[in-house]
C-alpha positions in Angstrom: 7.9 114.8 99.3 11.6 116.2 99.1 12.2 113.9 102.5 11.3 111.0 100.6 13.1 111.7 97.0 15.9 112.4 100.1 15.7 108.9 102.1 15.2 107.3 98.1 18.3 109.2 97.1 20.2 108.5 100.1 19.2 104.9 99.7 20.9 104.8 96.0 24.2 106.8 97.4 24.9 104.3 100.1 24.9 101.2 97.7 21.6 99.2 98.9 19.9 99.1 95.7 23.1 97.6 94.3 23.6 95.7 97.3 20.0 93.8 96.9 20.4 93.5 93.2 23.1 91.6 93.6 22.4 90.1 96.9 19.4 88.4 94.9 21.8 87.6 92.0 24.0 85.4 94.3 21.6 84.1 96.6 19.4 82.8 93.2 22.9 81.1 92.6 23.5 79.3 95.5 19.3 78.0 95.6 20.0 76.6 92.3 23.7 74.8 93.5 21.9 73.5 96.1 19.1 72.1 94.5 20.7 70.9 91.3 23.9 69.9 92.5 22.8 68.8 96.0 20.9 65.7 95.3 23.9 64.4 93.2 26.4 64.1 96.3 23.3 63.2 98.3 23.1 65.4 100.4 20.2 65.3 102.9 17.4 67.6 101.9 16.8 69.5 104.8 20.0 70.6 104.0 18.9 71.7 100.9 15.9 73.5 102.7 17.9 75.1 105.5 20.3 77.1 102.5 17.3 78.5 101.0 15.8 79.5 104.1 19.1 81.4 105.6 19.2 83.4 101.7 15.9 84.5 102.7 16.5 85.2 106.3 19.9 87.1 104.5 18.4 89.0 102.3 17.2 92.0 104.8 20.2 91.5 107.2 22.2 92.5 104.0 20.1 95.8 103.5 21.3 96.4 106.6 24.5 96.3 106.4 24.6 97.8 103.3 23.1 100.9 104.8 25.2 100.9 107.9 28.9 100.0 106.2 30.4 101.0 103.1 33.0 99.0 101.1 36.4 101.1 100.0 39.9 100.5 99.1 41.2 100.3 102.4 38.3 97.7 103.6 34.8 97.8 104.7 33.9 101.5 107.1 31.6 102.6 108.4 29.2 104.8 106.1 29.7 107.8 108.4 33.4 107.7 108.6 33.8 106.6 104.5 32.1 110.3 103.8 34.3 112.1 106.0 37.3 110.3 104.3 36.0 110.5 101.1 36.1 107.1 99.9 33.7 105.6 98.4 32.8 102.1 96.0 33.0 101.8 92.7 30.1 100.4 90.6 32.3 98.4 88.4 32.8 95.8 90.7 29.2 95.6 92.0 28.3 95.0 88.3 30.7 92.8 87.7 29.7 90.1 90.5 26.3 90.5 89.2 26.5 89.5 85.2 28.8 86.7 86.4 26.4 85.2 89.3 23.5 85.8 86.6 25.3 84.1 83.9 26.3 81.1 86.4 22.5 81.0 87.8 21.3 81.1 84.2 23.6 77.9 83.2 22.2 75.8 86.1 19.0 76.5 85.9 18.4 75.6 82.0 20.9 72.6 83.0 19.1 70.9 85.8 15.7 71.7 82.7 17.4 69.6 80.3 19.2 67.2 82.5 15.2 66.2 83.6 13.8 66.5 80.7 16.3 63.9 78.7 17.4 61.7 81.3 17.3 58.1 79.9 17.4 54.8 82.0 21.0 53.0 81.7 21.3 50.7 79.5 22.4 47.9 81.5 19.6 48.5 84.0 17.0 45.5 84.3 12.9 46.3 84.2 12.8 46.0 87.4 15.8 49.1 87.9 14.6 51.0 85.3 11.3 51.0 87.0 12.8 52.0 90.3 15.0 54.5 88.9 11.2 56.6 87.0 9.1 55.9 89.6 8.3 59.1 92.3 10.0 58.2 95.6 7.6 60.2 97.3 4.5 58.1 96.4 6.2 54.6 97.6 5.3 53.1 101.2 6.7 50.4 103.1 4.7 50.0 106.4 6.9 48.6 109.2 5.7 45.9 111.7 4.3 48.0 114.3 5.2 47.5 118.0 3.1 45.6 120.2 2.8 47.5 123.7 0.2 45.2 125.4 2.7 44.0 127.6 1.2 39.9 126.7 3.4 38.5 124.2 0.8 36.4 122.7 -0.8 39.9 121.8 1.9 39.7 118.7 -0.5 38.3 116.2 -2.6 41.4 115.9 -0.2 43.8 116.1 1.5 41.7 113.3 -1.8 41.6 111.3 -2.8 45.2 111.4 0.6 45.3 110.0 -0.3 43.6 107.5 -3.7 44.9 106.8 -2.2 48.4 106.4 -0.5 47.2 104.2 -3.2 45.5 102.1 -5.2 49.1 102.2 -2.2 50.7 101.5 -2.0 48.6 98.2 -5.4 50.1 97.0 -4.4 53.4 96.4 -3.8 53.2 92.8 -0.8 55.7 92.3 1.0 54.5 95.6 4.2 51.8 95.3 3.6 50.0 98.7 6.7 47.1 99.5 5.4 44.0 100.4 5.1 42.4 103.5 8.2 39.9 103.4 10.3 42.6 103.4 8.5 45.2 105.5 8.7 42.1 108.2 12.4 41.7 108.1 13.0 45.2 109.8 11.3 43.4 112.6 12.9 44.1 115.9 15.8 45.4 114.1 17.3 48.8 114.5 18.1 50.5 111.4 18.3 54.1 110.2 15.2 55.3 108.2 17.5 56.2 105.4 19.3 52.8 105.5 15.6 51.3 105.4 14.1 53.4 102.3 17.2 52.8 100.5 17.1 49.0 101.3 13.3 48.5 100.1 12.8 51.5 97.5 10.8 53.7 99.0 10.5 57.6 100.1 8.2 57.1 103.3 7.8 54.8 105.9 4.5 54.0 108.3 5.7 52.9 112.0 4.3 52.8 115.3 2.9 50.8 118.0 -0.2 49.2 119.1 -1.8 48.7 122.8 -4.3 46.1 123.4 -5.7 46.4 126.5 -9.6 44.3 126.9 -11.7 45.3 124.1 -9.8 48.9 124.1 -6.8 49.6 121.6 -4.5 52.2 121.2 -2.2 52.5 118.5 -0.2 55.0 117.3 0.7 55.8 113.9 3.5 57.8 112.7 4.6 58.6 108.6 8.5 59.3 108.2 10.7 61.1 104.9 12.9 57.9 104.8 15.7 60.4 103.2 15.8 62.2 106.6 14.1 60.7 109.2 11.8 63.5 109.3 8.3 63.1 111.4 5.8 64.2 108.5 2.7 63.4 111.2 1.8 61.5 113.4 -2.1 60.4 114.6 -2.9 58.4 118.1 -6.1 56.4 118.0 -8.4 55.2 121.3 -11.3 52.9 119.5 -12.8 50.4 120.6 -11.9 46.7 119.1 -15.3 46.9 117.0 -14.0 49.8 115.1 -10.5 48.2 114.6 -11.7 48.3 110.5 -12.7 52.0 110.4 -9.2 52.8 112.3 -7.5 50.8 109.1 -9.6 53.3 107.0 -8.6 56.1 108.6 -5.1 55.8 108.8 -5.0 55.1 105.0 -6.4 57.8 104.5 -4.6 60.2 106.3 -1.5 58.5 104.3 -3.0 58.8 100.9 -3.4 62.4 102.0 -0.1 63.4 102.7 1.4 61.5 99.9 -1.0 63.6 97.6 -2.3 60.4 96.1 -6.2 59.3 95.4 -7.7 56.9 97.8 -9.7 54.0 96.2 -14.0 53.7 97.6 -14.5 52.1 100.9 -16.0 49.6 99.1 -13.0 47.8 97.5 -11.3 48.0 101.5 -14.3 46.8 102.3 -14.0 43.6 100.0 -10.1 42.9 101.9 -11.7 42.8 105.4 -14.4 40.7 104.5 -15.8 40.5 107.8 -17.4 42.9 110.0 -17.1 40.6 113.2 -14.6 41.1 115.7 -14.2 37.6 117.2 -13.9 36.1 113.2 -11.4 39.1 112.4 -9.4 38.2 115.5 -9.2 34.3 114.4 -8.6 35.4 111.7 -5.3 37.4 112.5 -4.6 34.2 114.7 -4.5 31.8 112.0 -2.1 34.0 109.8 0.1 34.8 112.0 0.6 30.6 112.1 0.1 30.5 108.4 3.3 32.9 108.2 5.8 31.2 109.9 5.4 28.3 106.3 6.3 25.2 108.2 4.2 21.7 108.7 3.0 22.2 112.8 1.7 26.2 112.0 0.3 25.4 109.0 -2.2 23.1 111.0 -2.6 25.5 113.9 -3.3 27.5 111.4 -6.2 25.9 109.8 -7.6 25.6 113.2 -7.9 29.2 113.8 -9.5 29.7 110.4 -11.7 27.3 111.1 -13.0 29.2 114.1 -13.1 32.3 111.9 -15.4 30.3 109.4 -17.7 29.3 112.3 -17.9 32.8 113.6 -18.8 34.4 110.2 -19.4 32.0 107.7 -19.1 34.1 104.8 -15.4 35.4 105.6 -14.0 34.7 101.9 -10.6 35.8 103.2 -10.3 33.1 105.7 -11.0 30.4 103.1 -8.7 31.8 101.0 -6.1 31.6 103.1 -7.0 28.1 104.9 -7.5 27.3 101.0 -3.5 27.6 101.0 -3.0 25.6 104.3 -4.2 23.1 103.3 -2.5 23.1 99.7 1.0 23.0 101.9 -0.4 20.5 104.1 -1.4 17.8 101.5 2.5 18.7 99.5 4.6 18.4 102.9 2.8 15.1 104.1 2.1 13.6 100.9 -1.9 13.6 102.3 -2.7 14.7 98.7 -5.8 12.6 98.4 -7.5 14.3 101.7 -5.9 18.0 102.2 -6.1 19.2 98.4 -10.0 18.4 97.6 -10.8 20.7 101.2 -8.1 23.4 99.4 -10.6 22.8 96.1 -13.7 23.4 98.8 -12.1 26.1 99.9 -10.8 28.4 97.1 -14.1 27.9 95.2 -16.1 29.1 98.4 -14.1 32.1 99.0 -14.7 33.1 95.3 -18.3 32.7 95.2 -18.5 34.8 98.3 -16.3 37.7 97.3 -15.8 37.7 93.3 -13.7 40.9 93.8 -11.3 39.7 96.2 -8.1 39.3 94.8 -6.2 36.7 97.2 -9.8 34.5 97.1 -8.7 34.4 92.8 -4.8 33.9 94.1 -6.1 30.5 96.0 -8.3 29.9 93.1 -5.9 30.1 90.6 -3.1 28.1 92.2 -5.5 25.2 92.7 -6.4 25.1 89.4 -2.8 25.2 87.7 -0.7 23.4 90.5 -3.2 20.9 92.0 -6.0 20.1 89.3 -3.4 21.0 86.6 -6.1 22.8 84.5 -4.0 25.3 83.3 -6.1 27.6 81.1 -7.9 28.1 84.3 -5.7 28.7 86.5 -3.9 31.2 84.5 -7.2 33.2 84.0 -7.9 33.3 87.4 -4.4 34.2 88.4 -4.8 37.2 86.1 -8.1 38.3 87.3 -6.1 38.0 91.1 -3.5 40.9 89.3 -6.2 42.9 87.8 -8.1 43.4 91.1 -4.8 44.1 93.2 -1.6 45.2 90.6 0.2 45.9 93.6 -0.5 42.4 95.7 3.1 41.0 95.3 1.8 37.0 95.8 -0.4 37.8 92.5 2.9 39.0 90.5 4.8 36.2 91.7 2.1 33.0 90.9 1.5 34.5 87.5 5.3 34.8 86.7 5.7 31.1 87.9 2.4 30.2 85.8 3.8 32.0 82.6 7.2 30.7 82.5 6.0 27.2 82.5 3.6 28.1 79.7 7.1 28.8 77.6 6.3 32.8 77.5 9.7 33.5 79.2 10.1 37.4 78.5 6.6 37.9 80.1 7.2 35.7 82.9 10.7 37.7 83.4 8.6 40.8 83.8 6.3 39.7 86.2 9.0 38.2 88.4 11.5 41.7 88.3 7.5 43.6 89.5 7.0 41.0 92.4 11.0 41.6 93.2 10.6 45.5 93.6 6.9 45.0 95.2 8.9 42.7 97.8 12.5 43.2 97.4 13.4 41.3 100.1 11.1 38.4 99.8 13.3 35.0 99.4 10.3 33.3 97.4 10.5 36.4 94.9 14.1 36.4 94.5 14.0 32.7 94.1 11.2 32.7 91.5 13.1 35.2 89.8 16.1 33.1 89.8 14.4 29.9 88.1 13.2 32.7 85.2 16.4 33.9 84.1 18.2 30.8 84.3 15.4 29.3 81.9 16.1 32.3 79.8 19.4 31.2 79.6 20.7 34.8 81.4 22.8 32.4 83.8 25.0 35.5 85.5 22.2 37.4 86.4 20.3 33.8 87.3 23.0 33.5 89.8 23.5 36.6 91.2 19.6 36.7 92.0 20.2 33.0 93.5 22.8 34.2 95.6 20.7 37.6 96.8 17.8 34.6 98.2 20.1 32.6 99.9 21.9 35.0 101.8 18.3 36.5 102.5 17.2 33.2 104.3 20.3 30.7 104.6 18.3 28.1 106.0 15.8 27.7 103.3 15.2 24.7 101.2 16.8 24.4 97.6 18.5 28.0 98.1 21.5 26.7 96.2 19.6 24.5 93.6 19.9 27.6 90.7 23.7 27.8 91.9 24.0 24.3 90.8 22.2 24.4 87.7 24.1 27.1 86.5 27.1 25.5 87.2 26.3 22.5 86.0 25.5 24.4 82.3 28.6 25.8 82.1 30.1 22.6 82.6 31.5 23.9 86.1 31.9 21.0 88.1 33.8 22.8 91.3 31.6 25.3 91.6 28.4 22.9 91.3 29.9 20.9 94.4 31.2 24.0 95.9 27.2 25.1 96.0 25.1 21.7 96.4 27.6 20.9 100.4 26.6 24.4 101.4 22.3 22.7 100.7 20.5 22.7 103.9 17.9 20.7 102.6 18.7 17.1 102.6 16.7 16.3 100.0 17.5 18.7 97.5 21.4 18.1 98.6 21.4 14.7 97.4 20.1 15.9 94.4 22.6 18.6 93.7 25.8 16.2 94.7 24.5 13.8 92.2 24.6 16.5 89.6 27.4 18.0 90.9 29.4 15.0 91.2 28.8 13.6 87.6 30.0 17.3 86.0 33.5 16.8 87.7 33.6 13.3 86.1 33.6 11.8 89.1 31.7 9.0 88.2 32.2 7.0 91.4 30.5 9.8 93.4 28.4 10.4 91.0 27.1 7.2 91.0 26.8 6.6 94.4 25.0 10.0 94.8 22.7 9.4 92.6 21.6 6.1 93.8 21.4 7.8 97.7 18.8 10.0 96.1 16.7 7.4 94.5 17.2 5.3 97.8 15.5 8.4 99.9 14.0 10.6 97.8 11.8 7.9 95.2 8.1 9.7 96.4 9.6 13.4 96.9 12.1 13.8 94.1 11.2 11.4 91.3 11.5 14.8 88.5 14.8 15.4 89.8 15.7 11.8 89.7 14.8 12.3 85.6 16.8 15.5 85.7 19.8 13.5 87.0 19.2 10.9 84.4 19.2 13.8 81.3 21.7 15.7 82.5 23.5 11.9 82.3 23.0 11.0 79.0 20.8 8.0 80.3 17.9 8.8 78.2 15.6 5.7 78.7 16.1 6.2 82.7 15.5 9.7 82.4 11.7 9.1 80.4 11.2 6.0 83.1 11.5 8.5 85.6 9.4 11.4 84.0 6.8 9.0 83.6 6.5 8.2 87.8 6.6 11.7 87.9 3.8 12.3 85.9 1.8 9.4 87.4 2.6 10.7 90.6 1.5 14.0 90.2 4.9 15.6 91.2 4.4 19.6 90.4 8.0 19.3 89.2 7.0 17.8 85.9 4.6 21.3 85.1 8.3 22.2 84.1 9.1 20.0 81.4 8.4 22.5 78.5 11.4 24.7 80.0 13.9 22.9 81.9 17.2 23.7 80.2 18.6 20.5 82.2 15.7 18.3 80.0 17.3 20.0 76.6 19.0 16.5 75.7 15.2 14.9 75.8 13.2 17.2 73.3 13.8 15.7 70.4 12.8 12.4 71.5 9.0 11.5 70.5 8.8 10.3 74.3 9.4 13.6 75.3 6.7 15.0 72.9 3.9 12.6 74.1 4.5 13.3 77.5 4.2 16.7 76.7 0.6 16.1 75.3 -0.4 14.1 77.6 0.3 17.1 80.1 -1.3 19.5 78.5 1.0 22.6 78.3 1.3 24.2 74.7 4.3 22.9 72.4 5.0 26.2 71.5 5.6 29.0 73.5 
């Protein structure tokens, strides 16, 4: 017993009681610096994991020393040679480090409380921010393309589509943001940081890897990444056969949903998305959308041929006539072919509904046929919504409903729908776009333009990526910049539409003129609404309601925005504008 009290008392005269007191003091100090402070200079966290690990690690090293070394005037002795001297610490200062590294661990630790506890969003954020800014990074996905190993090129499409199927199970999970797959696809064959990535698109994790298709064998290989640090969080290899290509899907959501700590949706609504449980249909299927992707006349009909086989092989695959419902939507608008493509994209919307009436893209299809091709708007609009209520996270739903709303007249709604199917798909031209036509009918024309500008430079090439650049020059009477924009058009069409606006806003009438009549010359069966738009913006009132009336009769999909074309304004007090408005059939009120 008396060894003991000894070794105890011996313990308290060579300082290590004091020693780990305040040992735990300062090291609680430093785990609070680096996990309040930290984050703020963004500083990696395994950084952030590797300091709390060493204080720990620290902590019986210091013991240790303590024992072994004493601190005196004259500097730090041994314990041995301190006695023999005489010279020993004083408390004072030991107490003194500790009530100060208290007092300093104390302040962080109720600041960092507070600091999370009040934050508020600024004020000058959008929704769409705001919502980025609240939302948990470390429930937010974006799967990237994965790799095709097969070694055959033309193996692409279904390493492309599992892609994308991932991503639609992905989007099930109910408490998981998961990016879209316009900009998931951009990182492509690109070779970017996972930081660089996460920071680009919103997210905390990323899903990458790569897929061998060898006969009816595949291999593919899944791997989850912390986007802040590039840290492997686990990674799962998979031998199946093709057959069981949809449990694989299954699993590897799963095993997502798992280490996210989020709540997998039943089998039965993943079910629903693969819609097929044959493996020739499925893998016509991925043919025709990888086609269907690439948005341009020639794929669009490969396309359709694929699906077709897809319908053959399974005849009740309600995703393939949803899709192909689409195609041929696009095919009857590029062509003109109205009278022949849209009633087989009528055939083909209603068919994939009445097989799967919990689908959500087979009520997408649905719903655009309704509003933009039949023009039966209270339809379309309830079947758009139904399309959002089956999958909140599908970032096409978000986007057709804002486009819907805003030509209804509900602008504030339709602003929110468009900033959610932005930070679904950040990077997704026809987002930002969409988004663009909102806020410059809300009359917001600097943020209208700066989300113009974000689309074009995210696809130069596309068609009318300048148009909002115009029109919001054009309203501020901004004749320079409105030229400046429409010569930098690729499209030809919409080019001679935005020199003729551009042209008559400089007071150049001669131009303008001479624009305007190169756009009727050419564009008389694509562009007749923007031929009217020309007209109002002109003052030429009875041209302008000549043209909206071919427009009308010609079932442009330009006129569904005659309620809320700021460029129209001049017209609305007109009783010609009125009855046209009737005889549409929008509301007159928003």
């Amino acid at each position: 017993m008396s060894e003991k009290l000894s070794f105890f008392s011996e313990l308290k005269r060579r300082n290590v009681y004091k020693v780990g007191v305040a040992y735990a003091v300062v090291g609680w100090l430093i785990a609070q610096i680096a996990t309040q402070i930290f984050p703020f200079l963004e500083i990696p966290n395994w950084i952030v994991r590797s300091v709390i690990v060493l204080i720990a690690v620290g902590f019986p090293i210091a013991l240790v020393i303590a024992w072994a070394f004493e601190l005196t005037p004259q500097g730090i002795k041994r314990t041995e040679s301190a006695d023999a001297a005489g010279q020993r610490s004083r408390g004072g200062s030991w107490i003194m480090v500790v009530v100060i590294a208290a007092a300093l661990s104390l302040g962080l630790f109720f600041l960092g409380r507070y600091t999370a506890g009040n934050a508020t969003p600024r004020h000058d954020a959008s929704p769409a921010r705001t919502e980025a800014a609240t939302a948990t990074p470390q429930k937010s996905i974006a799967v990237l393309p994965l790799l095709n190993e097969s070694g055959d090129p033309r193996d692409e499409y279904f390493s492309d589509g599992l892609s994308e199927e991932l991503i639609a199970a992905l989007a099930q999970i109910k408490e998981l943001k998961v990016i879209g797959r316009s900009s998931s696809f951009r990182f492509k064959d690109r070779k970017e940081e996972p930081k660089t990535i996460g920071e680009k698109l919103g997210v905390g994790t990323l899903l990458e890897g790569t897929v061998r298709k060898q006969g009816e064998r595949v291999r593919i290989v899944a791997e989850l990444i912390n986007a802040a640090d590039g840290v492997e969080l686990w990674t799962r290899t998979f031998d199946r056969d093709l057959k069981d290509i949809f449990a694989v899907q299954e699993e590897i959501s799963a095993a997502v949903a798992s280490s996210l700590k989020v709540t997998l949706l039943g089998s039965d609504e993943q079910s629903t998305n693969s819609a097929t449980k044959s493996t020739e249909a499925h893998n016509a299927y991925l043919q025709g959308h990888f086609h269907f992707q690439r948005r341009n006349l020639e794929d669009f009909r490969k396309a359709v041929s694929y699906f077709d086989e897809a319908i053959r092989l399974d005849p009740d695959y309600a995703l393939a006539y949803a899709e192909r419902s689409e195609a041929w939507s696009m095919i009857g608008d590029l062509t003109g072919q109205r009278a022949t493509a849209w009633p087989k994209a009528k055939s083909d919307a209603e068919n994939a509904v009445a097989i799967a009436p919990e689908l959500a893209e087979a009520h997408a299809a649905l719903g655009w046929v309704r509003f933009f091709i039949d023009w039966k708007f209270a339809e379309g609009l309830s079947e758009l919504k139904r399309a959002k209520e089956l999958s909140p996270a599908n970032p096409t739903a978000n986007d057709l409903l804002a486009r819907v709303i805003v030509y209804l007249g509900q602008v504030d709604e339709a602003e929110r729908h468009a900033q959610h199917a932005v930070e679904l798909d950040p990077l997704s031209v026809t987002a930002q776009g969409n988004l663009a036509r909102v806020l410059f009918v809300a009359g917001k024309l600097d943020e209208a333009d700066a989300v113009a500008r974000k689309a074009a430079e995210l696809q130069p090439a596309a068609a009318g990526n300048h148009r909002y650049q115009v029109h919001v020059a054009v309203e501020r009477g901004d004749g320079e910049t409105a030229l400046r924009e429409a010569e930098l058009e690729p499209d030809e069409g919409y080019r001679r539409f935005e020199l003729a606006l551009a042209h008559y806003v400089r007071g150049d009438r001669a131009a303008a003129d001479a624009a305007l009549a190169d756009l009727i010359a050419n564009g008389r069966d694509q562009l007749a609404y923007q031929i009217a738009e020309v007209y109002a913006v002109r003052g030429e009132k009875d041209k302008a309601f000549e043209w909206l009336q071919i427009s009308f009769d010609n079932h442009d999909t330009g006129t569904l925005t005659l309620l809320i074309d700021p460029l129209l304004r001049g017209l609305r007090d007109d009783p010609r504008y009125k009855n046209l408005l009737a005889k549409l059939g929008l509301p007159t009120a928003s």
